[in-house]
N, C-alpha and C positions, 0 to 999 in steps of 0.2 A: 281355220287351219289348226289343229293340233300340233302341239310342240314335236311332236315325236316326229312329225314330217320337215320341222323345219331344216329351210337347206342354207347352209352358211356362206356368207358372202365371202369368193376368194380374196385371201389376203394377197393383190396384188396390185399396182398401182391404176389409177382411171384417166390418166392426162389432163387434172383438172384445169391447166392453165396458171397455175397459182404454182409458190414454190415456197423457197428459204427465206426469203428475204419480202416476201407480199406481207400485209400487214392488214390489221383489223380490216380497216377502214376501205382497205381497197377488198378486199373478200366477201364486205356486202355492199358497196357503193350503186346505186343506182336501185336498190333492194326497200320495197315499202313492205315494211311488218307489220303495220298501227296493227290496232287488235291483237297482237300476240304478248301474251305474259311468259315472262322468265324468271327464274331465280341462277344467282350466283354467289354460291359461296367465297367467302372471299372476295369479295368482290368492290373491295374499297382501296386495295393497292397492287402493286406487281401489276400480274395477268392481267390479274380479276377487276382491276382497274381500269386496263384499256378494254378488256373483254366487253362491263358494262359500258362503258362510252363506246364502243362498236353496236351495241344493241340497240341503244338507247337513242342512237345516231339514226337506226334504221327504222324509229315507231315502237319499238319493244319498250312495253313496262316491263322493268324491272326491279324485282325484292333481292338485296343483300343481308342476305345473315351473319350478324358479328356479334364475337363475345362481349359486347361493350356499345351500345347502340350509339353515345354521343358521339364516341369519335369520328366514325365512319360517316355517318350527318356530315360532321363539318367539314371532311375531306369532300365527300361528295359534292356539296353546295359549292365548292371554293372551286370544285372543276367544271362547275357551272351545267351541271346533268340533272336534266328536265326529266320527269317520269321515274324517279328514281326511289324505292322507299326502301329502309333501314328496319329491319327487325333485331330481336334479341334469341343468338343459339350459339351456346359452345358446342363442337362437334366430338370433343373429347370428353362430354355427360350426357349419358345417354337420355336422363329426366328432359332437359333440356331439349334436346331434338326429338324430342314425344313432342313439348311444349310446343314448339314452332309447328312444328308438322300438323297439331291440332288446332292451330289460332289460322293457320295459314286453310287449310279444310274450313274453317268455320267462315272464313272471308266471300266464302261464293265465287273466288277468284281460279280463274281456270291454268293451266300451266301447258307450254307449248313445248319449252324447252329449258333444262334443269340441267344445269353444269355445275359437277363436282369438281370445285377447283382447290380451295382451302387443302392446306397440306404443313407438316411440319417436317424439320430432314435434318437428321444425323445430331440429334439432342442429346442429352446425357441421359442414363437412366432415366425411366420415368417411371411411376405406375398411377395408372387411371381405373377410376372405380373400383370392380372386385378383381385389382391385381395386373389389368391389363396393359400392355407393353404399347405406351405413348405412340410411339408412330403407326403400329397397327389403328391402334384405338379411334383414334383422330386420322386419317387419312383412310381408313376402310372402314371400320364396322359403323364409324357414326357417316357415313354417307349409306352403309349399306339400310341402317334404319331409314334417315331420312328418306330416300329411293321406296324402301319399300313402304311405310307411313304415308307417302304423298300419290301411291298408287291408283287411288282414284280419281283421280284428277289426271293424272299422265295419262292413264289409261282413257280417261273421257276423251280427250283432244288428242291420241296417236301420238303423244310426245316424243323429243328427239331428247335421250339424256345423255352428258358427255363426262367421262371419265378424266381424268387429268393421273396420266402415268408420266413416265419420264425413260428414259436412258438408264437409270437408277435401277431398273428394273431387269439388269442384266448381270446386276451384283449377286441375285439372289431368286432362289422359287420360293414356294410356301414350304415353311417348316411344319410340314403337320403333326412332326413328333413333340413338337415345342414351338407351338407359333407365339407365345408371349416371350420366349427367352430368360426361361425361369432357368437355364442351367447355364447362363453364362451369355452376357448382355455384346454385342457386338453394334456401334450405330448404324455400321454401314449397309450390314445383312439385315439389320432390322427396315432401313429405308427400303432398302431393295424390296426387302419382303412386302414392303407394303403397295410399293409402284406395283410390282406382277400383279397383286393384288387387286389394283384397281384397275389394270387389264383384262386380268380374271371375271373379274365382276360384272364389267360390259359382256364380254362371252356370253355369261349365262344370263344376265338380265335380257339379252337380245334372242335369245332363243326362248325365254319364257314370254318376254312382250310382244314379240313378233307378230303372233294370231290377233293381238288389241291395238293394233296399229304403230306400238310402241318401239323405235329403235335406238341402240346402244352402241357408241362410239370408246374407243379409248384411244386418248392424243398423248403424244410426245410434242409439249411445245419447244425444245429446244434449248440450248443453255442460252441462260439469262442472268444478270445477276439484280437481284431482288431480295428484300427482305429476309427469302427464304435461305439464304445461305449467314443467315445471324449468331448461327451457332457455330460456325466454323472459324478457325484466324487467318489471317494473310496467309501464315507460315503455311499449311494447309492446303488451300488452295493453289498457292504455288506449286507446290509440292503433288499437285493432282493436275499442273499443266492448263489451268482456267487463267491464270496471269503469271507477270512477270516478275520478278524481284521487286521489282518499282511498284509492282502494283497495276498496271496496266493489264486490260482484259485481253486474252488472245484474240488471233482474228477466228471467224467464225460464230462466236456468239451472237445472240439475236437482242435486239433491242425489246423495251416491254410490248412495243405496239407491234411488233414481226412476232413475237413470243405468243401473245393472244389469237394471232391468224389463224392457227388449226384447228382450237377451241371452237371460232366463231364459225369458219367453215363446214366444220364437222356439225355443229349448231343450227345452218340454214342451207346450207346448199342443195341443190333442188338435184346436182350428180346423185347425191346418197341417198334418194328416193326409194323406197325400195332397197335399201343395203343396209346392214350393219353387222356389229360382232366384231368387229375390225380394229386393229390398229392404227393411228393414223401420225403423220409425221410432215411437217415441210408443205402442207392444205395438200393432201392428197393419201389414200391408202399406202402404207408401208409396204416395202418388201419383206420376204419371212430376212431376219440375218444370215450373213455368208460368212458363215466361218472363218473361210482361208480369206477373206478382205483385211485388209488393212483398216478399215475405217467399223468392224466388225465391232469393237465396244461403244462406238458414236451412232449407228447407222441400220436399224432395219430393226425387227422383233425378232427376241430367241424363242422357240417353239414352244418354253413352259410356258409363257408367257399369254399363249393362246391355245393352250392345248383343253381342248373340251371336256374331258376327265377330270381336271384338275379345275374347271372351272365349277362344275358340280359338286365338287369335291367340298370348295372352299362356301360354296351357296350355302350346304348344308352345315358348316361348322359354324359360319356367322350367325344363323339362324336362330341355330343351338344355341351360341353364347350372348346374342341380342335378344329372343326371345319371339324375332319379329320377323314376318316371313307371310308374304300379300299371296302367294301362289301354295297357299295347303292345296 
């Protein structure tokens, strides 16, 4: 099949059975992997921590990529996860996830399913490498290398690769006039910018992988609270309705192992056969968002978010500014 015919899977719900509140464990239980390899970024805390004890549960080997290979080891071993191996990748140097990307190719090791989960949100200033604005850097362009570097492999085995967007993703589209934020730093639009972003990016990976057997998710796992919110204070958070003066989490948010259910779902489920390009939220495709809803900033995809122009759009800028790009 030529990309030019590919036809995109509606963005609409498929009644997986699964919901808000189902969790790793029960979204592949009774599911034999053995033989299948994965990588998960991130994948030594939060998510990315129940994500790989979800895999690793079902037969999947699994590689974690961390800036810092000991720690992750000893986290790992302490939660007593068999099949598990520890590599070395910053995702915010791009040398770096050349390096992996080529040690990981040179292993003869094949890849079934690759989730980009590793992300950073709402930091201070940053700039990485030639200039480039931290949570872009790190939550997009160094997944978009790694993605496209590990293409031979994905592509041999029809891989299932999973994006990790968020809700965050409704703060903001791509600024293509200024996607580093060189004319005045915002963290919130900068996050946002890079969640679409990795919504964006399933879009078009799914439509270029499509004909190689290759499909492309993007998950909203839910609010959580994890690591990922280290840069923020109480005050903050309160202040954004996640808890209460006391500190207490509102209800609705998800625990780590309900948080990694979309991930994994979207990762093995035999429903998305045949589907991707998708949004996904709650183990199951999203709805596009409803405007006039109520629950409209928590609840469903805004349209840049999957709008196919703009996923092109940003294919070709990454490219450009990574250097790296499997589909000349």
């Amino acid at each position: 099949m030529n990309h030019l015919d590919y036809q995109p899977t509606p963005q609409k719900p498929i009644a997986s059975g699964f919901g808000h509140d189902s969790t790793a464990g029960t979204v592949v239980e009774g599911m034999d992997l053995s033989g299948c390899e994965a990588i998960v970024t991130g994948g030594y805390s939060g998510l990315g921590l129940e994500t790989v004890r979800a895999l690793a549960g079902a037969g999947v080997r699994v590689s974690v990529p961390a800036r810092r290979a000991d720690h992750p080891r000893g986290v790992l071993a302490a939660a007593d996860l068999g099949g598990v191996d520890v590599f070395e990748l910053d995702l915010g140097e791009q040398a770096s996830v050349q390096r992996f990307a080529a040690e990981y190719l040179a292993s003869g090791r094949r890849l079934d399913i690759l989730i980009n989960n590793a992300a950073i949100m709402a930091c201070p200033e940053t700039r990485l490498g030639p200039g480039w604005e931290a949570q872009f850097a790190t939550n997009h362009l160094g997944h978009f290398t790694l993605t496209n570097q590990l293409w031979p492999v994905l592509a041999d085995g029809g891989a299932r690769v999973v994006a990790l967007s968020s809700t965050g993703h409704k703060r903001s589209g791509i600024h293509f006039d200024d996607p580093q934020f060189t004319t005045g730093y915002d963290k919130w639009q900068a996050y946002g910018q890079a969640k679409t972003a990795n919504s964006l990016f399933a879009v078009e990976l799914d439509k270029r992988g499509a004909d190689h057997g290759v499909r492309a998710f993007a998950v909203n796992p839910g609010g959580i609270m994890t690591g990922l919110q280290r840069h923020l204070t109480q005050e903050e958070m309160t202040a954004a309705g996640w808890m209460d003066k006391k500190g207490r989490v509102r209800e609705g948010f998800k625990s780590p192992e309900q948080g990694a259910a979309t991930s994994v779902w979207a990762a093995t489920s035999p429903l998305l056969d045949g589907r991707g390009g998708v949004y996904c939220e709650d183990c199951d495709i999203a709805q596009p968002t409803d405007p006039k809803s109520e629950l409209a900033r928590i609840a469903g995809v805004d349209a840049h978010a999957i709008d196919p122009e703009g996923a092109t759009r940003l294919w070709e800028l990454s490219a450009e500014l990574t250097g790296v790009n499997a589909f000349h």
